[in-house]
N, C-alpha and C positions, 0 to 999 in steps of 0.2 A: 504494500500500500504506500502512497507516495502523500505526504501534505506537508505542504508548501517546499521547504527545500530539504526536506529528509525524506529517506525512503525507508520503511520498520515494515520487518520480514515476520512472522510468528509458525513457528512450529509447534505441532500439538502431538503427542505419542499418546496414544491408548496401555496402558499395561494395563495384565495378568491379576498385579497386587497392588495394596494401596499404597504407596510413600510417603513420606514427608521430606525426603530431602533431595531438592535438587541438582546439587553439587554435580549429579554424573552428565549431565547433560552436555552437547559439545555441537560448536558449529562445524559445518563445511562447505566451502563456496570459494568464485574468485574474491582472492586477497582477502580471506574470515580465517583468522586462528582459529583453532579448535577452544576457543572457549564459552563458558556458560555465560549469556549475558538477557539478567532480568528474568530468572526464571521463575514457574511458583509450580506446586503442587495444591491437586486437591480429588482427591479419592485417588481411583484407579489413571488417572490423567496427569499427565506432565504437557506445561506449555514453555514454549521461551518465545523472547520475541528479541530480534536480532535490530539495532537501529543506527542508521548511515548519517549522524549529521549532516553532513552536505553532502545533493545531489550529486555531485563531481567524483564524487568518492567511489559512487553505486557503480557495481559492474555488475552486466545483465546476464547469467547463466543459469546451472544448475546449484541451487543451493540445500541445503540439508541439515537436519539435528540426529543426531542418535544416543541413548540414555543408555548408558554401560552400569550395569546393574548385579554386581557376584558373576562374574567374568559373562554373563549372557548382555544382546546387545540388541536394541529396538531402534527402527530406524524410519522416519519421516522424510519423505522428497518433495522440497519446493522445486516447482520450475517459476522462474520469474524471468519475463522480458520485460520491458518498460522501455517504451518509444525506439523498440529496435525495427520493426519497420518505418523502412525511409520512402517517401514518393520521392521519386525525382524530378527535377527542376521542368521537365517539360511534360505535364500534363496536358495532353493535347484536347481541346475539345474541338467540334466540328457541330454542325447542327443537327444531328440526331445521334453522334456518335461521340464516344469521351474514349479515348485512348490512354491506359496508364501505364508505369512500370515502376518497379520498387526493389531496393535494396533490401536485400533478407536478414531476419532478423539474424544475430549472432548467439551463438552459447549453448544453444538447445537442437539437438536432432528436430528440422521440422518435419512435421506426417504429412500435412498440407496445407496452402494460406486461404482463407475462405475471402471471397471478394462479395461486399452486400454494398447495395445503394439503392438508393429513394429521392426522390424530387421532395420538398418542402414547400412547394408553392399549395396550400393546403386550400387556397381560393379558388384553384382551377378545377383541383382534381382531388374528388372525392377519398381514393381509394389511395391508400399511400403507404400500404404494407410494403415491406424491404421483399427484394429481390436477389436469391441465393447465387452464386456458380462458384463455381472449384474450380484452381487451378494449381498445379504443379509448380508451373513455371514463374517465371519472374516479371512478366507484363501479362494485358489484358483489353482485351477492346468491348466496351460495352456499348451494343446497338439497339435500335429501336426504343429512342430515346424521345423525348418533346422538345422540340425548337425554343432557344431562349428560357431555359428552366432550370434552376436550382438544382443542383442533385450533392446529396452527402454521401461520400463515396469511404466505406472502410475498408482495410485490408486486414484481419485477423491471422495469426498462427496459432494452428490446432497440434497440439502434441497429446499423444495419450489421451483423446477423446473428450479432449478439453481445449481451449482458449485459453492460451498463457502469455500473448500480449497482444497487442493492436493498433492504427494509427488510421485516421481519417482524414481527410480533406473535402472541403467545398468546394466543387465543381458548376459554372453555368456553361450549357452548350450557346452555340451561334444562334444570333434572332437570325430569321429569311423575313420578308418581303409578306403579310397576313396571312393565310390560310381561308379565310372565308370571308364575307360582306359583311356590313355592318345587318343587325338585324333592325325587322318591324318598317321599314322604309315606306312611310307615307305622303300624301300630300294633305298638305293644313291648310291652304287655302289658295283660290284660284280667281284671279282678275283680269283682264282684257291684256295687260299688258306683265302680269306676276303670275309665277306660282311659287310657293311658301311649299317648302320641301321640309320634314322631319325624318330621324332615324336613332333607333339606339345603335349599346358599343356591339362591337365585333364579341364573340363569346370568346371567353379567356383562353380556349386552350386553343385558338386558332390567331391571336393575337402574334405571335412567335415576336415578340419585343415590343419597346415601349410606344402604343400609338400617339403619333406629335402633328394627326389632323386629320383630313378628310379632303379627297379631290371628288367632285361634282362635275358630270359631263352631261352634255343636252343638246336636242337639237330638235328642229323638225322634221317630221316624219317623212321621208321620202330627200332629202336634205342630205348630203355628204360631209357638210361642215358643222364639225360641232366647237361647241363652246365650251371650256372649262373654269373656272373657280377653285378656291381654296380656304378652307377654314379651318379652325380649330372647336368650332362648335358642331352639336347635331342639330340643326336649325340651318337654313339658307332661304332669301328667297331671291329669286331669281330676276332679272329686271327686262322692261327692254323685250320684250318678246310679244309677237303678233297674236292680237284680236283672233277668234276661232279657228286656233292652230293645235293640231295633236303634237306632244312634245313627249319624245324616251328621256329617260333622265335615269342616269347609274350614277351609285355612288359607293365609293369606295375608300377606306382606311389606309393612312401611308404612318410605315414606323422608319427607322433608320436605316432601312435595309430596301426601301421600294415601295411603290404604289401596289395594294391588292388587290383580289379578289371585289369585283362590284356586285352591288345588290340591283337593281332595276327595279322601274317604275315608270307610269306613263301618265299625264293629264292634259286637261284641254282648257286653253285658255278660253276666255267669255265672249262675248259679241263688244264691240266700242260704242260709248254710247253717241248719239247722231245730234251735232249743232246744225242748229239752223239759222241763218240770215234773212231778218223781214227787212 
C-alpha cells in the first residue's frame, strides 16, 4: 500500500499454534534484511508490516515474511508492483482507434497484462461497463472506438491469478467532421419575403467534437444557386427571398474538423401584398 510518500508492505502467516512472541519473524525482498519490523501476534496469526519511508527507497518485486518457529518455518509471499507498468510517450490515438505500448512491469514473473478501457463521456453513452482483452505482448490496438471521446485506458499485471500492479492513462480519440444532422429541423414562421428556420443539437454520440455553429443552405426549387449563412444559434431567419416561392433548406453542424451531415426541410414563402396608386 502506498500513502503519500511511503510505501508499508504487511505480511500475515496463519499458524498451527497460538504465540505470543514475534521475534521469529523475518523479511525478504529487494534490498529488506531479514529483519522483524512492527510485528504483533494475536491467537493463531502473526502479522508484520514492512514500511519504506521514502518512495525512492521502494523496489518493486517479490517480497516475503516467514516465522521460524522450533526449527519449523511458515512462509507468506507478497508480490508487489507499484507503477511498474510504463505507457510510453507515444500513445497514439486516431478517431476510432487508440494505439498503445508499455514497458513491463519488473521483479515479478508476468502470466499476463490484462488491457481494460471505457469512455467517460457518461452524457452520451448510457452503457459504460469496461471492456476486457488479453495480451501477451507489449503493445495493443484498441478498435471500434467513438470519434472525439474520452477513454480510461489500464494496463494491469496478472501473476498467480491475481492483479499485483497496474497503470492507467487518459486517452481522447480524433473529433471527424459530425456524424448526423442537427435534429427536429423546423420552420417557425413564413412571410412573402422570410422564413424563420429552427433546429435542435446534433445527438451526442454523433457530434465527434466540439460543435462551434451551424451552416444553412437554401434555394429555390428548380434553382442551381444556392445561398449559404452561418451561425452559432439554432434559430435563422432567412431574408430577401421571393413572394410564392418553394424553398429546400438543409442544415447542418460544423465542429473543428468540417461541415456535417444536413438535416433538410422545405417551405413556401407567402403571396406580396399588392399597392395601389389612385
Amino acid at each position: 500500500m502506498m500513502s503519500g510518500a511511503t510505501v508499508s508492505l504487511t505480511c500475515s502467516i496463519s499458524l498451527p499454534i497460538d504465540v505470543t512472541d514475534a521475534s521469529g519473524i523475518h523479511w525478504k525482498g529487494p534490498g529488506v534484511s531479514p529483519i522483524p519490523v512492527n510485528s504483533v501476534t494475536s491467537g493463531g496469526m502473526i502479522s508484520s508490516v514492512l514500511t519504506f519511508s521514502q518512495i525512492e527507497s521502494f523496489q518493486s518485486g517479490l517480497y516475503g515474511c516467514n516465522f521460524t518457529l522450533g526449527g519449523s518455518i511458515s512462509t507468506s509471499i507478497t508480490v508487489i508492483v507499484l507503477d511498474q507498468v510504463v505507457f510510453l510517450p507515444a500513445v497514439r490515438p486516431d478517431a476510432t482507434i487508440i494505439s498503445l505500448s508499455w514497458i513491463p512491469a519488473s521483479g515479478v514473473p508476468v502470466t499476463t497484462y490484462n488491457i481494460s478501457y471505457y469512455n467517460t463521456n457518461k452524457k452520451c453513452f448510457d452503457d459504460n461497463k469496461a471492456m476486457s482483452v488479453e495480451n501477451h505482448t507489449l503493445n495493443s490496438t484498441l478498435e471500434e472506438l467513438e470519434e472525439h471521446t474520452e477513454y480510461l485506458v489500464k494496463v494491469a499485471v496478472w501473476h498467480r491469478g491475481r492483479v499485483v500492479g497496474s497503470n492507467s492513462t487518459v486517452v481522447t480519440t480524433k473529433p471527424v467532421a459530425p456524424s448526423a444532422g442537427p435534429s427536429s429541423v423546423s420552420v417557425a414562421g413564413v412571410t412573402s419575403s422570410t422564413i424563420t428556420v429552427m433546429w435542435g443539437s446534433v445527438p451526442c454520440i454523433h457530434q465527434n467534437g466540439d460543435i462551434t455553429g451551424y451552416s444553412v443552405q437554401y434555394r429555390a426549387v428548380g434553382s442551381e444557386n444556392k445561398d449559404t449563412v452561418e451561425t452559432s444559434e439554432t434559430e435563422i431567419t432567412l431574408l430577401s427571398l421571393t413572394p410564392e416561392t418553394d424553398y429546400e433548406i438543409s442544415v447542418a453542424a460544423v465542429n473543428t474538423e468540417g461541415t456535417g451531415v444536413s438535416t433538410n426541410t422545405s417551405a413556401t414563402t407567402s403571396a406580396g401584398s399588392l399597392a395601389y396608386i389612385l
